[in-house]
N, C-alpha and C positions, 0 to 999 in steps of 0.2 A: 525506670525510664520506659515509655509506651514505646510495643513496637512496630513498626507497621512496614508492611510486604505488599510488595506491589509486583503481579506476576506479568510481564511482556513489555518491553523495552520499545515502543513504536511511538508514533507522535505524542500519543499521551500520554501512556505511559513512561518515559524520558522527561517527559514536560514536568509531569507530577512531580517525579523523582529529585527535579532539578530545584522547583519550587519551594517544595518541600525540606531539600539540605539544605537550601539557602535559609530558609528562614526558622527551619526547628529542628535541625541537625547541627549546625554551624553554633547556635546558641546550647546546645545537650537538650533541650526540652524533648528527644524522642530521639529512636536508632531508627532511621531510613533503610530498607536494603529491597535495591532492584534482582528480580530474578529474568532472566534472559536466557533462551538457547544459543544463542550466537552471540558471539564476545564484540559485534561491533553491530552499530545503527547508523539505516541508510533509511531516507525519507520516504516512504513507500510511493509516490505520487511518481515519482524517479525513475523506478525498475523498465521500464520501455524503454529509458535511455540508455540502460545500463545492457540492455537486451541489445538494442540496433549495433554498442560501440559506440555513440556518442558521447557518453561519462562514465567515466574509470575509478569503478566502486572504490580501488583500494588508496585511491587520494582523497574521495569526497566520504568516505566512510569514518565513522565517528566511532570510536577505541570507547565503549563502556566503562573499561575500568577506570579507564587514563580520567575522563569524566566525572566518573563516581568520586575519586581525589582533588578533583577540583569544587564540587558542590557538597561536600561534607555527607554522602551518604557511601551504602557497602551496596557491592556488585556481586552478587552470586550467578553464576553459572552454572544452567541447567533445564531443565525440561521439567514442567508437572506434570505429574501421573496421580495424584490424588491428594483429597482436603481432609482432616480429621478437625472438626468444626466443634466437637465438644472437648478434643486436649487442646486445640485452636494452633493447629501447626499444618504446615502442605509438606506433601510428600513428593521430592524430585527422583527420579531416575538416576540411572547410574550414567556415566558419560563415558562415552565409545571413543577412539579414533575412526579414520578414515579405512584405517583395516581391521576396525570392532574390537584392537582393546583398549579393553577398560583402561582411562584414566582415570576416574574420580567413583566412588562407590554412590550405593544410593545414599540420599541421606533427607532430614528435613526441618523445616526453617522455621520455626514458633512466629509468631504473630500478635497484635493484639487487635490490629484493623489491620484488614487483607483486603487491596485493591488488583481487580484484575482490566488488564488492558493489553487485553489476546490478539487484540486485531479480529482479523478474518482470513477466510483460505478461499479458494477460487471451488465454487459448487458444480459438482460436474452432474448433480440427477440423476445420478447412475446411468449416466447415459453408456452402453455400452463399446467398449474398446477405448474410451477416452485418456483413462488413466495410462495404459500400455503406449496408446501411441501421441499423447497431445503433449505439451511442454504448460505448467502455468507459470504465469509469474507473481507468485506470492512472496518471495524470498532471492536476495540478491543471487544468492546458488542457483536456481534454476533461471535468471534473466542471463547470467553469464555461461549456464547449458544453453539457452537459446542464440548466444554470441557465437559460441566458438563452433556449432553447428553451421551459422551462418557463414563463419569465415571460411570452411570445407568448403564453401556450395560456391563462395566467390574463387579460390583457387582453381574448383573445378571449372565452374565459366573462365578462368583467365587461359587454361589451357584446352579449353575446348570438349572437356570430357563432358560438359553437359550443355546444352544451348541455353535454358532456361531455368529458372530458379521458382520455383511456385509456394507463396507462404499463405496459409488459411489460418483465419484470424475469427473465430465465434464469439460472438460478444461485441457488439454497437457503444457499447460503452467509453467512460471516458480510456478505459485502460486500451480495447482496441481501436478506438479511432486514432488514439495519441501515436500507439505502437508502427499503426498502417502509414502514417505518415511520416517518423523517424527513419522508417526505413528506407525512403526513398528518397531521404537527407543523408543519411549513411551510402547508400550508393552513389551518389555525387561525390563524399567523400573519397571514396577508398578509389576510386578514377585516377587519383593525384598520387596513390602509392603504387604503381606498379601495373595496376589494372585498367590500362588507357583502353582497352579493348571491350570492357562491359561499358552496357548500354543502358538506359533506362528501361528498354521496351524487354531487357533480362532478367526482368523481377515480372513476375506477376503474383500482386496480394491481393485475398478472395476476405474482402471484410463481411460475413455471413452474421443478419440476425434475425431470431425467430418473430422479431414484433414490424410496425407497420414502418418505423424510422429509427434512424442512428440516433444515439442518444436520447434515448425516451425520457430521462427524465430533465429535458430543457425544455423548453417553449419552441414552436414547430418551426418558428421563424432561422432561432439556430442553430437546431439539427438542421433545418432546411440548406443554409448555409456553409456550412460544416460540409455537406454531401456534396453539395458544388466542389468544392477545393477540395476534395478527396477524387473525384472525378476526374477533376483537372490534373493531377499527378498521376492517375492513371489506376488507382484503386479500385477494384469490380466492386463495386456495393451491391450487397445479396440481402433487401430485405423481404419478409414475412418467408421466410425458409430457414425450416427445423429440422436441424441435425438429429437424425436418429441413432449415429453410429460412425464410430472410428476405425478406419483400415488401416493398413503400411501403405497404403494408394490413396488413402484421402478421407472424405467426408462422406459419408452416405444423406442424403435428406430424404427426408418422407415422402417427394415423389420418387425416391429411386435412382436421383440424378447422385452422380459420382463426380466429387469436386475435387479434382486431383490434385495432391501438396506433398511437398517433399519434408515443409514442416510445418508443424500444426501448435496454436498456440488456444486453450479453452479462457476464455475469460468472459463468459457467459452468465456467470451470477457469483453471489458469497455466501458464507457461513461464517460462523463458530468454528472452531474443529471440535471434532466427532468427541472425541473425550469430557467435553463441556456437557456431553447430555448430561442431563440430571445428575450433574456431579456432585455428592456429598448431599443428597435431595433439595439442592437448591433448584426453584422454580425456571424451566428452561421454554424455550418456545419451538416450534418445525424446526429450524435452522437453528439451535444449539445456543442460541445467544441466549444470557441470563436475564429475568426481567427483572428492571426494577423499579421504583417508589422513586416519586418525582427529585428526591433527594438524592437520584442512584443511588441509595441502600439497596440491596437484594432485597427481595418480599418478606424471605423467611430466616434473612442475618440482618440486621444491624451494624454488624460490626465486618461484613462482608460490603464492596461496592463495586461496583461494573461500571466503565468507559467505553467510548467508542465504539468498534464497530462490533465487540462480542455482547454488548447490552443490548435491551430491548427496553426503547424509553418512549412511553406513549405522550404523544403530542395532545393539546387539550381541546383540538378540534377535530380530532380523528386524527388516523396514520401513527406515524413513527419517524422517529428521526431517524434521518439519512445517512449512510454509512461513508461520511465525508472527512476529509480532515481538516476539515473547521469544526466538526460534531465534535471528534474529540480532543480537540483545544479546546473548546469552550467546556468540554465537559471535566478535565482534568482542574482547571480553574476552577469551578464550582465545587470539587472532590477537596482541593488542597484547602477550601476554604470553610468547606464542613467537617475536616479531619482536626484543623485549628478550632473551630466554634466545639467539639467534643472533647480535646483537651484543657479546654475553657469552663466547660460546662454552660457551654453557651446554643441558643436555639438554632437550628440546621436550615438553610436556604433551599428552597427547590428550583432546579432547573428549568430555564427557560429560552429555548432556542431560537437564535436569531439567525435567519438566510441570507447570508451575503452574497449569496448568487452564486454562479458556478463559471469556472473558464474551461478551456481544453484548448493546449495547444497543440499545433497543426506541423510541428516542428519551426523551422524557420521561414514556412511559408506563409503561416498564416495563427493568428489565436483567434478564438470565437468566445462569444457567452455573454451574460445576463451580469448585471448587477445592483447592487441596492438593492435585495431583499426580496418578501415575499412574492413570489411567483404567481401566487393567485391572485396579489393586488396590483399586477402588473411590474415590470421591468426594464430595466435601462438595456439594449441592446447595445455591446461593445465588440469591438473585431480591429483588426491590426496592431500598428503599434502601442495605441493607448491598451487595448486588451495583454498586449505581451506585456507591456509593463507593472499592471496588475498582478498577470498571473507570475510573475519573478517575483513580487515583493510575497505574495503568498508562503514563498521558499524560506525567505528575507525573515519573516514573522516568525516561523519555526526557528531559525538561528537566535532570533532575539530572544528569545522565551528561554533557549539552551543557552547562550554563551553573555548576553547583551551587548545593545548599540555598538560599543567602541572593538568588542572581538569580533564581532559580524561584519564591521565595514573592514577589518583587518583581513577577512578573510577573503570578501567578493573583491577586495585589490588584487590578494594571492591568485584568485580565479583568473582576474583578467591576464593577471603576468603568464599564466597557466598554458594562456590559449594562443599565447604569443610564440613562447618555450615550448610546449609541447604539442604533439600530432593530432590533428581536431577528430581521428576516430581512433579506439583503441584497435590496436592490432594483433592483440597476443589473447 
């Protein structure tokens, strides 16, 4: 029986997993086994809510193994640390507790087709002091450091030990405009628990980017828009200003100005993680992402493939696909579908990316963005209700792909009962 490893459990990675036990797990036709450092999956698009308090990862997080028993494939938990490509097996790390010991030894998992679906991490440039003092949010662990930090800074405004609350936000993107705006839906929130005494004008978020507009990669019309309703809640938007450097006081920028933050969140670009460079000497690019052959095969395995956001898949008019998660939806679909055509001995498809436009919501003030497609051949401009309702069904899709139709509409019932029953911001 063919085996195939698929190393990061993220949209596509899950998707794959899912597809894949369904349809050649479930039958024995091949052993599926997901490899994951964290024993549960949360939608990455999410983590800014998960940051403000507004969704409480440990209800909307999705249990791996519990999963893997339900779609016919194995869950391994663990971390790679290296490929041995000619015995055709990855090598995991050993697994620590929280106070470094060891639970689980190193050990490593054979393969026959090795899919990786690493994601990305937040790119800092080596900008200096960033790592010491900023927070990212690439992992539910660090959006819920960025929570409970924030719930100090509200205590401390409820009793006065501090007037004002300053959050610096690098990165125009969809991850900080989402975040600059959640926040100031979470302090309306926590008003209703105890904190009648904060304010709106107690927050101040400095959304800082080094280019000419927020969201540079939409059409100007709605980043232009987008900036409006960020203004209007009270957001400083700081564009063409580049952070040189991180203090315990704030942002340093290249003219010198000090943007003072009590907390600082980098989401300013992505990668690969570092480990990905020329791993096992498969072909890598600056940013650690693996390149590959319009098939996602890696250039120099076959029998190695890359997804989303840690691939490097060139577009056949120039550029690169975009490190979205629609990219890697479509792209795990196209993977599950070339995995079955090589168990077939059948010919391989190559990928072809279609842009269904982009949303960003503005929390519950406002959703903005483009749809229908290529961007260079113009766009549907969408914003409020009709755009919030898009961008939820986005969510909606990813459930379907994991659980389908009839457990997904089972679940958005649960949600609403949810919101009824339970406190609309986490508070622990």
């Amino acid at each position: 029986m063919d085996k195939i490893v698929i190393v990061g459990g993220g949209a596509g990675g899950l998707e794959l997993a899912t597809e894949l036990g369904d349809k050649l797990g479930r039958k024995k036709k091949a052993h599926i086994t997901l490899v994951d450092k964290n024993r549960t999956h949360l939608w990455k698009p999410l983590l800014h809510e998960v940051a403000a308090g507004s969704l409480d990862d440990g209800i909307d997080a999705l249990s791996y193994r519990a999963h893997a028993k339900n779609h016919h494939f194995s869950f391994q938990l663990g971390a790679l640390s290296d490929i041995d490509r000619e015995n055709k097996h990855i090598q995991l790390d050993e697994l620590l507790d929280n106070d470094g010991i060891k639970i689980l030894p190193e050990c490593t998992v054979s393969y026959d087709i090795l899919v990786f679906a690493l994601g990305s991490v937040s790119n800092d440039f080596n900008t200096k002091g960033v790592r010491e003092h900023c927070i990212f949010l690439d992992s539910p662990k660090q959006a819920k450091k960025f929570h409970h930090r924030m719930l100090n800074k509200y205590l401390q405004l409820g009793v006065h030990q501090t007037n004002k609350v300053n959050v610096a936000i690098v990165g125009a993107g969809a991850t900080g405009v989402e975040l600059s705006a959640e926040l100031y839906n979470a302090l309306e929130q926590v008003t209703s628990y105890g904190f009648e005494d904060i304010k709106s004008t107690d927050l101040n978020v400095s959304l800082v980017e080094a280019g000419g507009k927020i969201l540079p990669a939409l059409p100007e019309r709605i980043s232009s828009s987008a900036h409006q309703e960020l203004l209007k809640l009270g957001v400083s938007v700081r564009t063409n200003t580049l952070v040189t450097e991180a203090t315990a006081a704030g942002l340093m920028t290249k003219e010198g100005e000090l943007i003072e933050a009590d907390l600082m969140v980098w989401a300013a670009g992505i990668k690969a993680p570092d480990f990905m460079k020329e791993i096992a000497g498969l072909e890598t690019n600056r940013i650690n992402q693996l390149v590959v052959k319009p098939t996602l095969q890696t250039t120099l395995d076959d029998n190695i493939y890359a997804i989303g956001d840690c691939a490097s898949c060139a577009l056949p008019n120039g550029g690169f696909v975009p490190p979205r998660a629609q990219s890697a939806h479509q792209m795990a679909s196209l993977v599950a579908k070339n995995i079955r055509a090589t168990l077939d001995n059948k010919a391989l498809s190559s990928y072809k990316y279609t842009d269904y436009g982009s949303l960003v919501s503005l929390s519950n003030y406002s959703t903005v963005g483009s749809l229908m497609g290529n961007l260079t051949k113009g766009s549907m401009k969408v914003e409020g209700t009709v755009a919030r309702l898009v961008y939820i069904s986005l969510y909606r899709m990813h459930q379907v792909a994991l659980h389908g139709y009839v457990r997904t509409g089972l679940i958005t019932l649960v949600e609403r009962i949810n919101k009824i029953l339970r406190p609309r911001l986490k508070l622990h």
